[in-house]
Legacy VTK file of the C-alpha trace (Angstrom):
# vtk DataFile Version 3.0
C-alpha trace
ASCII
DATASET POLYDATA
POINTS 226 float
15.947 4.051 -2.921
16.418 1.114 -1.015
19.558 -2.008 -1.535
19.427 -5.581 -0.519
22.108 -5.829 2.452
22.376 -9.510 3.116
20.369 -12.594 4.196
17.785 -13.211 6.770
17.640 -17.022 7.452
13.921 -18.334 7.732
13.416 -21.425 10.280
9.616 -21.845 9.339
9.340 -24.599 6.701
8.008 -23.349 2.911
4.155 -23.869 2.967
3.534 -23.893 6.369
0.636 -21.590 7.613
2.066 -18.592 9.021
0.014 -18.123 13.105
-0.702 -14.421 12.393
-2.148 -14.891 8.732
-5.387 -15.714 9.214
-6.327 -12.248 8.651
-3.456 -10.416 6.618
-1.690 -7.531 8.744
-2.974 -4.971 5.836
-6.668 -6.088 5.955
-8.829 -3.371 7.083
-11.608 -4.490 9.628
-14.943 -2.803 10.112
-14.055 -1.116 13.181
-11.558 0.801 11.801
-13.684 3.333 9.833
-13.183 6.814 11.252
-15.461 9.004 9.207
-13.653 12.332 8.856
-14.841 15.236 6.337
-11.984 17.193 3.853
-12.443 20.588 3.978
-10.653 23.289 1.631
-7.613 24.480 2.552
-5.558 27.403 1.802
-1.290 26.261 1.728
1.538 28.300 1.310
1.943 27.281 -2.181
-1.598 25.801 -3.313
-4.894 25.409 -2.822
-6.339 21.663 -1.792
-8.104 19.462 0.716
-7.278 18.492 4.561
-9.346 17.921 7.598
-10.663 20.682 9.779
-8.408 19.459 13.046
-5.736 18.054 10.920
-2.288 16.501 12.828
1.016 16.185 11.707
1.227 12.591 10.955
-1.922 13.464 8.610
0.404 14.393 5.617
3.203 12.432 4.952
7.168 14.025 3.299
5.659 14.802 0.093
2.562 16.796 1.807
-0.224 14.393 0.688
-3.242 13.950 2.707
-3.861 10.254 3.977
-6.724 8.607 4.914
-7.146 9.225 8.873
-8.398 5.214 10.034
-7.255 4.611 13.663
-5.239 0.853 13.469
-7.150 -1.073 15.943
-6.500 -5.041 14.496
-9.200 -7.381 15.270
-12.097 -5.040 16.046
-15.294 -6.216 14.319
-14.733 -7.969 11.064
-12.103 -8.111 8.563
-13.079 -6.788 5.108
-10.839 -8.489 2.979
-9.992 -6.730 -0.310
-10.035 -3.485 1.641
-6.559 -2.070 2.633
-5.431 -0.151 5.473
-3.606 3.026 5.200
-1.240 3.028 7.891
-0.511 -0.551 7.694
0.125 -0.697 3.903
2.445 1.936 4.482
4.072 1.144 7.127
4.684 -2.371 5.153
6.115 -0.514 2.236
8.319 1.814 4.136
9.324 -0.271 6.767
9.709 -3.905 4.270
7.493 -5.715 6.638
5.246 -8.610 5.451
1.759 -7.361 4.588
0.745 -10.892 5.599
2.085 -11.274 9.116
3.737 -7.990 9.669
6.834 -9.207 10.638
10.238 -8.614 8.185
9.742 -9.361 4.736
12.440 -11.811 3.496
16.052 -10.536 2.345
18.976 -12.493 0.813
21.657 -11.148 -0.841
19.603 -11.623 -4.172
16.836 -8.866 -2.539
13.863 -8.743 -1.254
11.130 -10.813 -1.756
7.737 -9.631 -3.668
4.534 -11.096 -5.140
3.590 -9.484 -8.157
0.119 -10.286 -9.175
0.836 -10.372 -13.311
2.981 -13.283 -15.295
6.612 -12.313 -15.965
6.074 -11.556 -19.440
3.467 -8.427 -18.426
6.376 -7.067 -16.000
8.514 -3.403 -16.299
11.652 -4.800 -16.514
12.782 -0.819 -15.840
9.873 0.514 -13.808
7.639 -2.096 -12.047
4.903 -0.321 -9.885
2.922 -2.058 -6.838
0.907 -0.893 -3.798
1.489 -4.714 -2.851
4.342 -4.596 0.062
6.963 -7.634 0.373
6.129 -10.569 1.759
8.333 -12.836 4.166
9.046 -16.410 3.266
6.465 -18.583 4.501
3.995 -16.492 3.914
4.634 -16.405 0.076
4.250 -19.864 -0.192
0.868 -19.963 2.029
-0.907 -17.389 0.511
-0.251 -18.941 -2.808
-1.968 -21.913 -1.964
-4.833 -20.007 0.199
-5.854 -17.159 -2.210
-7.155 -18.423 -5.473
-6.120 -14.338 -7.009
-2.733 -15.256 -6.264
-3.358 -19.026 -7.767
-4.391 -18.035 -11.307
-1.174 -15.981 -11.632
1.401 -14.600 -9.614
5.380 -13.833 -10.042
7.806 -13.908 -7.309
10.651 -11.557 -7.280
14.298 -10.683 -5.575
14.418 -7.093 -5.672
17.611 -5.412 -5.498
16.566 -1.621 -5.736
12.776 -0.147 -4.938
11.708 3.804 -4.689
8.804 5.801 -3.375
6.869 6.626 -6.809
3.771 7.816 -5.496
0.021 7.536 -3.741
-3.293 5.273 -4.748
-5.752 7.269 -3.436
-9.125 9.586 -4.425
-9.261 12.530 -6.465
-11.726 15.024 -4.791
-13.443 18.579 -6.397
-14.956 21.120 -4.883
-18.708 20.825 -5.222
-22.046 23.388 -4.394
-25.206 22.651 -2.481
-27.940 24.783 -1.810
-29.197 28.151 -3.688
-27.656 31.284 -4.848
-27.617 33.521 -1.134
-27.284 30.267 1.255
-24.791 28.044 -0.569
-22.611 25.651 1.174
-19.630 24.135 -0.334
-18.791 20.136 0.064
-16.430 18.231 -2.020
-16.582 14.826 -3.973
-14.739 12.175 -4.976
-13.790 12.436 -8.946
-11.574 9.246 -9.341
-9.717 6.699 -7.588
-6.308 5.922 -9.579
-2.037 6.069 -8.924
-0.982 9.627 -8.613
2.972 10.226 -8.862
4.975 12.403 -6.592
5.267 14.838 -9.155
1.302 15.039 -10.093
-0.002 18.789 -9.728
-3.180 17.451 -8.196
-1.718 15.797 -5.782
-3.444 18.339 -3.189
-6.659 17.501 -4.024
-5.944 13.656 -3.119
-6.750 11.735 -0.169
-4.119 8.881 -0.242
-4.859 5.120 0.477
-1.698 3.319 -0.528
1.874 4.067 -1.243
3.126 3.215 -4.587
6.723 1.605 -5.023
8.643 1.669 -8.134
10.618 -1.946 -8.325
13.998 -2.300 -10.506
16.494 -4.539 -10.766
14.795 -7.575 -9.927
14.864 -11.162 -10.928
12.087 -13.670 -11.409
12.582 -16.402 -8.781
10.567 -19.665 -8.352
8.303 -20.727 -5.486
8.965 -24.179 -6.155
12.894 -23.840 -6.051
12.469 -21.711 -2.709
12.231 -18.662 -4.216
15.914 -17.846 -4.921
LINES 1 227
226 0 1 2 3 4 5 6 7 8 9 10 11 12 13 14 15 16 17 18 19 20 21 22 23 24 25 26 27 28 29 30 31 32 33 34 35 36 37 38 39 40 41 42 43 44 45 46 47 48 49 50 51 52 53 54 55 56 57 58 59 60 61 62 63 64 65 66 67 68 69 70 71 72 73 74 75 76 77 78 79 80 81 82 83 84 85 86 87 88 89 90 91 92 93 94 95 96 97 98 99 100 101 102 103 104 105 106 107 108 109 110 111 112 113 114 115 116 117 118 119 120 121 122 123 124 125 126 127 128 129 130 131 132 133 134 135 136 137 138 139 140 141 142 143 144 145 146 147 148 149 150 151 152 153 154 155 156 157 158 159 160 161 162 163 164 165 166 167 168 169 170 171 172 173 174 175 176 177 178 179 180 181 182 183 184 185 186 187 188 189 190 191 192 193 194 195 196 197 198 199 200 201 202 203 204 205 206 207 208 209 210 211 212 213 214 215 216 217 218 219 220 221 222 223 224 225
């Protein structure tokens, strides 16, 4: 669980284009794509997926297999709407700015967030997002550049935030081939939030890390959010 800690003063005036948000730091560009295969694999205390030369840094503390995309920025074209692993979660773990990358924006109200729902739709005990914080000018640009974020979008101070869980893709072993030469794939069942405490969480292949938001307040972008 993470507490706000104090201010971080912002020199950039509200609405001004942000140099590094052309392309949001959690954008995932073509170049990216590293096709790896899951395989089966036989743990200590279950039976799941993982990747035939699978690394360290391919699991994360909870022991859930993440999409393996190298992070090379800028090579061939962005694919906006598509997320980066790494990035998102180093974003979320790290509060950086999943616009620019750089700190998100703290004052001794919290940190700052975009929720993409009106206040009225919001967990005031539990709010959930794969969306990481935002800094403080770019909040107010991506409002007026993204016309998702235009129809209806809530900033918030948040005081206290927790790891809740993974977005990713529920896989199941699948069967090709005929009774005496069979060969064994897998396939992708569903895409949808999984919990830390979900029992199939070894047969998911993460994409985004899940944060569970409390004690927040509504701010206003107009007002200077806070």
């Amino acid at each position: 669980m993470g507490k706000s800690t104090g201010p971080s003063p912002t020199r950039t005036p509200p609405g001004a284009r942000p140099s590094s948000a052309a392309v949001p730091f959690i954008t995932k560009w073509s170049g990216e794509h590293q096709s790896v295969d899951v395989v089966f694999r036989r743990g200590a205390r279950a039976l799941g997926i993982g990747y035939p030369d699978e690394r360290s840094y391919d699991r994360d503390e909870h022991g859930v297999l993440w999409v393996r995309d190298p992070s090379q920025p800028g090579r061939g074209r962005p694919q906006f709407g598509a997320v980066h692993a790494l990035r998102q979660r180093m974003c979320m773990s790290g509060l950086r700015c999943q616009v620019c990358g750089g700190p998100a924006d703290r004052t001794a109200d919290g940190v700052l967030w975009l929720i993409d729902a009106e206040p009225h739709e919001l967990d005031p005990e539990r709010e959930l997002t794969a969306h990481p914080p935002v800094c403080r000018p770019c909040a107010h640009w991506s409002v007026r550049a993204c016309p998702h974020l235009r129809k209806g979008t809530t900033p918030l101070r948040v005081r206290s935030w927790a790891p809740y869980g993974v977005k990713g893709i529920l896989h199941r072993p699948i069967r090709h081939g005929h009774e005496h030469r069979c060969e064994h794939g897998y396939e992708a069942v569903d895409a949808m939030v999984f919990p830390y405490n979900d029992p199939r969480l070894p047969w998911v292949q993460a994409g985004q890390l899940v944060v569970a938001l409390s004690d927040f307040t509504v701010v206003s972008l107009d007002a200077g959010l806070g």
